[in-house]
SETI-592286 format. One record per residue (C-alpha): residue in three letters; x, y, z. Coordinates in Angstrom, 3 decimals. Example, Ala and Ser with C-alpha at 12.3 -4.5 7.8 and 13.67 -1.06 7.14 Angstrom:
+------+----------+----------+----------+
! type !        x !        y !        z !
+------+----------+----------+----------+
!  ALA !   12.300 !   -4.500 !    7.800 !
!  SER !   13.670 !   -1.060 !    7.140 !
+------+----------+----------+----------+
//
This chain:
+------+----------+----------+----------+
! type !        x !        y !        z !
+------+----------+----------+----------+
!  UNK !  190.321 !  154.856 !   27.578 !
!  UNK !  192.463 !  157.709 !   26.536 !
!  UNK !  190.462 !  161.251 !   27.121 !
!  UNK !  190.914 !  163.834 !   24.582 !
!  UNK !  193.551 !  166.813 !   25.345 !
!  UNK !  191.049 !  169.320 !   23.579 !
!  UNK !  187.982 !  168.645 !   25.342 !
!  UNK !  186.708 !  172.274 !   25.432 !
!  UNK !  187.436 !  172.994 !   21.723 !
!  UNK !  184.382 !  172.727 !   18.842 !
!  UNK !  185.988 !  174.364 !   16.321 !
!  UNK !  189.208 !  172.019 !   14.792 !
!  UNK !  190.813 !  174.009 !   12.290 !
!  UNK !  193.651 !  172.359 !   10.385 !
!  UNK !  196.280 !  173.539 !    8.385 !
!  UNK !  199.579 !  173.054 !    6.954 !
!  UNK !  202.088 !  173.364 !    3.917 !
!  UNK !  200.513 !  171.728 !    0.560 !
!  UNK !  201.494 !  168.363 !    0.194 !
!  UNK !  201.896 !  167.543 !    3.892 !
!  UNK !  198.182 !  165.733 !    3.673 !
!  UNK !  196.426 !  168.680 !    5.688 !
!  UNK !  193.045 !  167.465 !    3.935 !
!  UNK !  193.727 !  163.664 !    4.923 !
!  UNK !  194.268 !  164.753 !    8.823 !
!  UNK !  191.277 !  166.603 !    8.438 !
!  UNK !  189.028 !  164.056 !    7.453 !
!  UNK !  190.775 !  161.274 !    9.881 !
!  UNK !  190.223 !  163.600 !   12.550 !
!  UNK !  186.412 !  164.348 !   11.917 !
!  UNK !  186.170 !  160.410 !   12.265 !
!  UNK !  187.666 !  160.072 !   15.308 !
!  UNK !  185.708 !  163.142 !   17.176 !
!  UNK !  182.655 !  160.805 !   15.909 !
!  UNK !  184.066 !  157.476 !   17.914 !
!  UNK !  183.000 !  159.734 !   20.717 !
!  UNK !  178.920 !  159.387 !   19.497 !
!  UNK !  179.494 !  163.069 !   18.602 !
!  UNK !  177.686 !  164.761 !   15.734 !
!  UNK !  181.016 !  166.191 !   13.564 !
!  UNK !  180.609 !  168.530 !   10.233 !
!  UNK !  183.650 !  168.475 !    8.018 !
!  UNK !  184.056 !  171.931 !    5.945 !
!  UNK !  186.250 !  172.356 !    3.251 !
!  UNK !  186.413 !  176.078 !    1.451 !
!  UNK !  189.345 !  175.698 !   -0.983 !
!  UNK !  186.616 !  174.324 !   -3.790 !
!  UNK !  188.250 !  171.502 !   -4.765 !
!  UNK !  185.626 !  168.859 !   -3.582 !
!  UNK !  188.346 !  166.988 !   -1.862 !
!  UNK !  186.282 !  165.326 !    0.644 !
!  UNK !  183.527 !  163.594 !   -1.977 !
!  UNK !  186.649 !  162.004 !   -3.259 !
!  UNK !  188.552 !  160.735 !   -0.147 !
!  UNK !  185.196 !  159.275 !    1.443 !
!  UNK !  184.297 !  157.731 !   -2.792 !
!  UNK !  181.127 !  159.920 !   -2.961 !
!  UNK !  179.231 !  162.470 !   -5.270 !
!  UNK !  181.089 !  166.010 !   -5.886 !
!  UNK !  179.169 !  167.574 !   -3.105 !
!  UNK !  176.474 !  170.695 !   -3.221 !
!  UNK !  176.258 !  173.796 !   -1.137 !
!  UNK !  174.058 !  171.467 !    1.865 !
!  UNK !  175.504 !  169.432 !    4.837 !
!  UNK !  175.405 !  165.681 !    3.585 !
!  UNK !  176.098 !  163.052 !    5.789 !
!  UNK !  178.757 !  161.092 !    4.841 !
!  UNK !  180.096 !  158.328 !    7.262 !
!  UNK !  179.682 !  157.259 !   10.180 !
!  UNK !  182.586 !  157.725 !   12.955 !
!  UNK !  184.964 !  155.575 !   14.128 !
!  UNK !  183.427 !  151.958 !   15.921 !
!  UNK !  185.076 !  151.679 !   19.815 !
!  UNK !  184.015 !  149.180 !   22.537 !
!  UNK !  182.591 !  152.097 !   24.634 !
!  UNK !  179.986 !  153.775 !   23.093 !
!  UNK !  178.088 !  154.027 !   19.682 !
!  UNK !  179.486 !  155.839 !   16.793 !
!  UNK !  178.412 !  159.289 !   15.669 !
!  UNK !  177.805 !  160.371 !   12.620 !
!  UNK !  180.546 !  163.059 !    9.868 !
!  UNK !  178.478 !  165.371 !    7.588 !
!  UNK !  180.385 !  167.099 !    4.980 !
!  UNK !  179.679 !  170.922 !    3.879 !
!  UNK !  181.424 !  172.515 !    0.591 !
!  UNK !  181.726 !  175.700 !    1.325 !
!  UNK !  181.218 !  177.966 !   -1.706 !
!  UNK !  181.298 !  181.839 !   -1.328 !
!  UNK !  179.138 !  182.940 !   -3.730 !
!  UNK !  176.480 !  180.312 !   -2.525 !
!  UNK !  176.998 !  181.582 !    1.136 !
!  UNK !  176.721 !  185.212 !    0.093 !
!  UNK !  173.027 !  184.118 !   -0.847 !
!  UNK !  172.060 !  182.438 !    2.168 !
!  UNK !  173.652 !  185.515 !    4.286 !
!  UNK !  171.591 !  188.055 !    1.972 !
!  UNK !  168.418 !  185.563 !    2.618 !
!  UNK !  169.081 !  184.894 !    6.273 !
!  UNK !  169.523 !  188.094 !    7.532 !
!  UNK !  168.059 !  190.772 !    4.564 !
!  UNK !  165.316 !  188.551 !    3.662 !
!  UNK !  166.821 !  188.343 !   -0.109 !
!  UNK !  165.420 !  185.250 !   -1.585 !
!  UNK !  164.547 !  186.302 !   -4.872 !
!  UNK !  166.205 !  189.089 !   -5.505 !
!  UNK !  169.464 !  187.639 !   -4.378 !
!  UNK !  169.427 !  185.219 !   -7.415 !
!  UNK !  168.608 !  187.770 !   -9.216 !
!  UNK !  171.976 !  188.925 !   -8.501 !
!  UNK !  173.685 !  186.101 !   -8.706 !
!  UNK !  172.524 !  185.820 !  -12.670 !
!  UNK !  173.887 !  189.238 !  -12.902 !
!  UNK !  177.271 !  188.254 !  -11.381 !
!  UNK !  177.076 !  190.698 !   -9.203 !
!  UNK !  178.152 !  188.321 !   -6.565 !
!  UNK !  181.010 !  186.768 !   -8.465 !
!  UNK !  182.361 !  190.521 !   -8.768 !
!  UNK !  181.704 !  191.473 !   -5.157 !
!  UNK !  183.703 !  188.026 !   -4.321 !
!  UNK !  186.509 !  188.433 !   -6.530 !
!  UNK !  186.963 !  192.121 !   -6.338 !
!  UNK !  187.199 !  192.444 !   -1.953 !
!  UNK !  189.145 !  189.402 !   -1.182 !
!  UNK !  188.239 !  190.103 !    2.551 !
!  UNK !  184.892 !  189.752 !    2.248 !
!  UNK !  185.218 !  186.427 !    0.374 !
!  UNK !  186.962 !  185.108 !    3.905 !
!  UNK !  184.117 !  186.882 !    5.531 !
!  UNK !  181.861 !  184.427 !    3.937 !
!  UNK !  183.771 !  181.160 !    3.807 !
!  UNK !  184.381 !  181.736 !    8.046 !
!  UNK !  181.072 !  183.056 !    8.544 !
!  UNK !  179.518 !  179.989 !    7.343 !
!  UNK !  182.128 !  177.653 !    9.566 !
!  UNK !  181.114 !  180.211 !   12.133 !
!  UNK !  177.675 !  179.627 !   11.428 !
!  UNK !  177.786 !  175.638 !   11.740 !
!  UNK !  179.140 !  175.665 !   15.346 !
!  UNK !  177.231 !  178.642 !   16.744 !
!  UNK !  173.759 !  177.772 !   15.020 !
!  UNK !  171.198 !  180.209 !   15.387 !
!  UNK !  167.114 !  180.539 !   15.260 !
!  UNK !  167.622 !  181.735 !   11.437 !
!  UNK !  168.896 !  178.473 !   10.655 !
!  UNK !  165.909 !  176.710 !   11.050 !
!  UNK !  165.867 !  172.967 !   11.262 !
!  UNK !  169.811 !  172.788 !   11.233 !
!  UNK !  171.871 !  169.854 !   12.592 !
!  UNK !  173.207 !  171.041 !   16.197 !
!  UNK !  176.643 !  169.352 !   15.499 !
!  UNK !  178.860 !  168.566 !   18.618 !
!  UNK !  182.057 !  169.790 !   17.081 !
!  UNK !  182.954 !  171.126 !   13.671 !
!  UNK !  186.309 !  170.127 !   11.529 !
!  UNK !  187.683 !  172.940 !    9.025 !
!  UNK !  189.976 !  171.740 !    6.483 !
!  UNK !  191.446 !  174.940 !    5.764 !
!  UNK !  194.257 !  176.956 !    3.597 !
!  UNK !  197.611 !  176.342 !    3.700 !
!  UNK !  199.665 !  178.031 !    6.430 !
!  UNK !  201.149 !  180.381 !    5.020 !
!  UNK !  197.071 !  182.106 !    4.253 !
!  UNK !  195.783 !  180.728 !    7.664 !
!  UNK !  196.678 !  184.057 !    9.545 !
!  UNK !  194.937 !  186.265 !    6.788 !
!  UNK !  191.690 !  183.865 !    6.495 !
!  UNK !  190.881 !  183.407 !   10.339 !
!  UNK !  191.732 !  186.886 !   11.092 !
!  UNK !  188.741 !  188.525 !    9.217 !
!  UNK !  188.347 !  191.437 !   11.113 !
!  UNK !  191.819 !  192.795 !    9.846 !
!  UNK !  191.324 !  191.961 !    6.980 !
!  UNK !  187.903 !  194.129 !    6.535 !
!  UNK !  189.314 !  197.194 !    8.365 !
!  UNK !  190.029 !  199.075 !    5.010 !
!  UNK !  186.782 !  198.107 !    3.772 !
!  UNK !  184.181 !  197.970 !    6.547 !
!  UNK !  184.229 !  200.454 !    9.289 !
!  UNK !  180.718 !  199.725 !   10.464 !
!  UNK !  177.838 !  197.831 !    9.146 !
!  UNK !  176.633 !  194.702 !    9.913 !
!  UNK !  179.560 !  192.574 !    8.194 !
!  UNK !  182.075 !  194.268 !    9.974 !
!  UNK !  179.542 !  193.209 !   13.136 !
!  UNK !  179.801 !  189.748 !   11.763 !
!  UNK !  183.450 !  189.159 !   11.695 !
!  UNK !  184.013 !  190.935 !   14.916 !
!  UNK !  181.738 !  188.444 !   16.370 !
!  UNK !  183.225 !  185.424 !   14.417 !
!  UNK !  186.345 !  186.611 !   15.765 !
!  UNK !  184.961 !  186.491 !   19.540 !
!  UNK !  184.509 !  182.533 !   18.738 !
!  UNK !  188.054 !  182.105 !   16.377 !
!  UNK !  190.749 !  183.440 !   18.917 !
!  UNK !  188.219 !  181.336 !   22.331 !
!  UNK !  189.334 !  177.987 !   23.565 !
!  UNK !  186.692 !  176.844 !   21.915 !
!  UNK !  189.028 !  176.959 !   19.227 !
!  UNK !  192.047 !  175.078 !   17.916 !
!  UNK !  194.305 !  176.031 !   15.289 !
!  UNK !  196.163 !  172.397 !   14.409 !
!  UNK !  199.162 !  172.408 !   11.853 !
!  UNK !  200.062 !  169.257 !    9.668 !
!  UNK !  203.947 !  168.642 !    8.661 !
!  UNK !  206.205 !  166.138 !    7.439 !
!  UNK !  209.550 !  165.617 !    8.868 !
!  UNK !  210.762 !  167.648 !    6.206 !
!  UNK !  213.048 !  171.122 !    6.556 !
!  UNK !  211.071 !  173.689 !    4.808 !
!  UNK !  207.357 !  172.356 !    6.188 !
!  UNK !  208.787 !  171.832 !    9.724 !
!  UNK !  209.903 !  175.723 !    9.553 !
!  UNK !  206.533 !  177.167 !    7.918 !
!  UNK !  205.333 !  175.255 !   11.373 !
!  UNK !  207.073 !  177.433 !   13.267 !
!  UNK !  206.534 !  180.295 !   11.757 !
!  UNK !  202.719 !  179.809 !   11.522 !
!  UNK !  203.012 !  179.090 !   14.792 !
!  UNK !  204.553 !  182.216 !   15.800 !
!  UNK !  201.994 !  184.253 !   13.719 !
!  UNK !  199.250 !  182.569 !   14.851 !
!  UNK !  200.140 !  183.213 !   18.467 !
!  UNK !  201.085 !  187.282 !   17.664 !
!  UNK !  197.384 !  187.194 !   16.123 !
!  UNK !  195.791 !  185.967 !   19.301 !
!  UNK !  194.697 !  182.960 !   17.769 !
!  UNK !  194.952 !  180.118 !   19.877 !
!  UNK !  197.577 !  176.760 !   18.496 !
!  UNK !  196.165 !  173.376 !   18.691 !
!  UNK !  198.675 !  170.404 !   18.208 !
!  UNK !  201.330 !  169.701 !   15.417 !
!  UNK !  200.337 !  166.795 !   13.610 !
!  UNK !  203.736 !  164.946 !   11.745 !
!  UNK !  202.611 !  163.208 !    8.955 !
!  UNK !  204.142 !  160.176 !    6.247 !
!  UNK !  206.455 !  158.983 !    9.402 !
!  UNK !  208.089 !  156.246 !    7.901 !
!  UNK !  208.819 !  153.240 !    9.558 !
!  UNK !  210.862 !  152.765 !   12.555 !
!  UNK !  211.594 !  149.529 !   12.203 !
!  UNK !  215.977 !  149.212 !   12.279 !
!  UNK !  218.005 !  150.048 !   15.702 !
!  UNK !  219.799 !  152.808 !   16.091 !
!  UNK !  222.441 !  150.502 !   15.720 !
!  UNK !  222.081 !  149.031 !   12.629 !
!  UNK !  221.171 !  152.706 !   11.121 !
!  UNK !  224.305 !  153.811 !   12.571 !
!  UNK !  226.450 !  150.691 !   10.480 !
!  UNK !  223.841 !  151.666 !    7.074 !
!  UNK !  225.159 !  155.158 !    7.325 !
!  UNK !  228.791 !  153.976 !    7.516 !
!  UNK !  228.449 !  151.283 !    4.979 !
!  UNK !  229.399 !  148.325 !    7.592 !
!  UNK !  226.416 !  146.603 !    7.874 !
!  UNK !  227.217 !  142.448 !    8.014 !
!  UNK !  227.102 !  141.518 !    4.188 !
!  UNK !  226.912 !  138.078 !    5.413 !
!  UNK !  223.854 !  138.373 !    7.529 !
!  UNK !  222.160 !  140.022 !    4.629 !
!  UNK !  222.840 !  136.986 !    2.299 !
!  UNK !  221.881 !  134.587 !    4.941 !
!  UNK !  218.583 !  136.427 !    5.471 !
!  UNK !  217.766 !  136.733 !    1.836 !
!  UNK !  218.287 !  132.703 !    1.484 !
!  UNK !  216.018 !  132.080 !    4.294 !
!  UNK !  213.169 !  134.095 !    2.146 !
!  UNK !  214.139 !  131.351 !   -0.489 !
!  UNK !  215.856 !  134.461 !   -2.345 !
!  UNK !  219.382 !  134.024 !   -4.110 !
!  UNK !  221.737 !  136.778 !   -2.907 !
!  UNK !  223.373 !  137.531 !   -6.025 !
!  UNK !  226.370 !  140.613 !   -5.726 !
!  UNK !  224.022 !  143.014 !   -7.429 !
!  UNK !  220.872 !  142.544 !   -5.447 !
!  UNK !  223.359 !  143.058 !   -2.244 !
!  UNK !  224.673 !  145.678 !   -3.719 !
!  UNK !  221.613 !  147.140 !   -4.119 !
!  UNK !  219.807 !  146.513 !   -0.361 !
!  UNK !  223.339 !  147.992 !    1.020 !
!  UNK !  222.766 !  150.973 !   -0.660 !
!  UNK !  218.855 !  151.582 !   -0.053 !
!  UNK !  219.609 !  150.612 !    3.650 !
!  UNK !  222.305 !  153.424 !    3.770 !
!  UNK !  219.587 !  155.658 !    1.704 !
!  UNK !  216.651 !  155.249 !    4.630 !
!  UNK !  219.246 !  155.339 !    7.068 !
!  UNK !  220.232 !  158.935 !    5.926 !
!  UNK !  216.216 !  160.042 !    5.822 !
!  UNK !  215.749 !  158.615 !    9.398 !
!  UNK !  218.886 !  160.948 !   10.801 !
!  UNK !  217.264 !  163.860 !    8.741 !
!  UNK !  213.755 !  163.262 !   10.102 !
!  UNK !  214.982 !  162.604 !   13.971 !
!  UNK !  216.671 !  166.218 !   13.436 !
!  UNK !  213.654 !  167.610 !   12.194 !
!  UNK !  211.083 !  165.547 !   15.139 !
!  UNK !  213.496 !  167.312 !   17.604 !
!  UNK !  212.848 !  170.456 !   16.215 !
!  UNK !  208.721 !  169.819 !   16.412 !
!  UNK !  208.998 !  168.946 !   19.905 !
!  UNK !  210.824 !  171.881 !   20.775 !
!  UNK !  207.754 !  173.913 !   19.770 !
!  UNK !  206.166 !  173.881 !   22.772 !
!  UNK !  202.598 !  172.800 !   21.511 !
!  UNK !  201.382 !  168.626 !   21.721 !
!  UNK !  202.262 !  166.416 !   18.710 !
!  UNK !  201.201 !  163.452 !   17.263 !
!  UNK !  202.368 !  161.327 !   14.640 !
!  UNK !  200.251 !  159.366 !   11.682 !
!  UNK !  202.182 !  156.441 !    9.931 !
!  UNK !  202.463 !  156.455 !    6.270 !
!  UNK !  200.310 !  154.254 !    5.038 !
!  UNK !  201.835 !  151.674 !    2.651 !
!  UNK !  198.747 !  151.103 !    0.554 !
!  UNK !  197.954 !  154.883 !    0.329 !
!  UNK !  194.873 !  156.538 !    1.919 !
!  UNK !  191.409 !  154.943 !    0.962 !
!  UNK !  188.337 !  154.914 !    3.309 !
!  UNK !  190.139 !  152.178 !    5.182 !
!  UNK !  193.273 !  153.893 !    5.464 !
!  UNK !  190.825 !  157.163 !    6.794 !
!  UNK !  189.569 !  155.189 !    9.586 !
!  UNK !  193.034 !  153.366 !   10.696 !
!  UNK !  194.510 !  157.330 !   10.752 !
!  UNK !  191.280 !  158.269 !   13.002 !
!  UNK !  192.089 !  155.587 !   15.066 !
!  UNK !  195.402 !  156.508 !   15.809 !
!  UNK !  194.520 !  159.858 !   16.419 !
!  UNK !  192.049 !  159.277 !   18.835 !
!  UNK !  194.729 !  157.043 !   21.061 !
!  UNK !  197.271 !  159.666 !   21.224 !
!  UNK !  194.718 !  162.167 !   22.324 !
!  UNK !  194.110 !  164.669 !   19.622 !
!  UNK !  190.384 !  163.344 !   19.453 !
+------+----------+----------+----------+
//
């Protein structure tokens, strides 16, 4: 059975360039913490409900909703993946009724959009909210009453290049909280964000520009005193050809000959133009694969774990969620 390398950690936060399927890891990897019978929440704060439609449910409301159920192994029952949207201006109202006892009169505000302003207007204090919540879900307290307990907590969070600025509340409220009890709060979220509790996992593709914004959120994440999880390459395409026959795609020599003869045993008839045309993808993929080995050399120089999620031919359905889980729980990230 392969053991997880972050056993100590609650608190997954992932991140990575758009388009590198951040959101996708994120939900694969909340279904493989649950193979372990663990209770997982998945968070998402970016508002864009992408959870209710990767797991083909309802746009989901300001409550935990359970979701799915983790990831069936031979070893022990499944857990269970709630989902939470995080909204700001709904978790400025529960902070106002938790802890100032403002049921009523914190609507009150919200019809006068006083929240919306206060939101919009101290940028800081929106992050204050959206990781005070995430904080809240893994650190539950007795004003929470009747709360799920969850084993371990999954944050599908900004892009990398805001992932510095968002976790690092604290900073970010010096020039507008000196003292007071949200300043408290964020120094006290930050006591949990930069503990080994915590991991701080970036997604890439084996692509130049996402492979450096790796690094360099890397880099800033360690200056920050937050700690790095794993590097998660995403979309690998097959590696299916030797280096061999990449090498002869490259040059243009592959055996025209064998081609034909393979295409006839399909029952397929190798006309000059559909040869002509397999030559030239072959020599196409070749050229990716010697881009992407330059760039998977690069990601293993970083000094941090990797792991490494097909691309799924069929695209990413429910089925496609759970094959990623399982993949990621066998190399060790869950």
């Amino acid at each position: 059975m392969t053991t997880s390398d972050w056993p100590h950690v609650r608190l997954h936060v992932v991140t990575g360039k758009g388009g590198t399927g951040k959101s996708t890891v994120a939900a694969a990897l909340a279904l493989a913490l649950a193979s372990h019978g663990k209770h997982v929440l998945l968070c998402e704060v970016e508002g864009r409900q992408g959870i209710a439609r990767m797991f083909d449910v309802d746009p989901l409301p300001y409550e935990e909703r359970r979701i799915a159920t983790g990831l069936a192994t031979d070893d022990r029952a499944p857990g269970t993946v709630h989902a939470l949207h995080i909204d700001p201006e709904a978790a400025l109202l529960e902070y106002l009724s938790m802890y100032y006892k403002l049921g009523r009169a914190g609507r009150a505000l919200d019809r006068f959009g006083v929240i919306e302003f206060a939101t919009t207007i101290a940028p800081g204090v929106r992050d204050v909210l959206l990781t005070g919540k995430v904080f809240e879900a893994v650190r539950r307290n007795s004003r929470n009453k009747g709360a799920i307990d969850y084993d371990a907590v999954v944050l599908d969070a900004p892009p990398t290049g805001r992932i510095n600025q968002f976790l690092n509340v604290s900073d970010e409220l010096a020039g507008l909280a000196k003292v007071g009890p949200v300043k408290n709060q964020a120094d006290t979220m930050m006591t949990l964000f930069r503990s080994r509790e915590t991991a701080v996992h970036l997604v890439t593709v084996l692509e130049e520009m996402p492979v450096q914004e790796t690094a360099d959120g890397i880099a800033d994440l360690r200056a920050a005193g937050l700690p790095v999880g794993g590097v998660v390459v995403n979309l690998v395409r097959p590696r299916d050809l030797t280096e061999t026959d990449l090498a002869a795609a490259r040059a243009g020599t592959l055996d025209r000959a064998a081609v034909e003869a393979d295409l006839r045993r399909g029952g397929v008839d190798p006309d000059a133009a559909l040869v002509d045309g397999l030559l030239l993808e072959a020599r196409d993929h070749a050229e990716r694969r010697a881009l992407e080995d330059a760039q998977r050399a690069l990601v293993e120089r970083m000094d941090v774990p990797s792991y490494e999620l097909d691309r799924l031919a069929q695209g990413v359905d429910l089925g496609g969620l759970y094959e990623l889980a399982a993949s990621l729980r066998g190399q060790g990230l869950a």
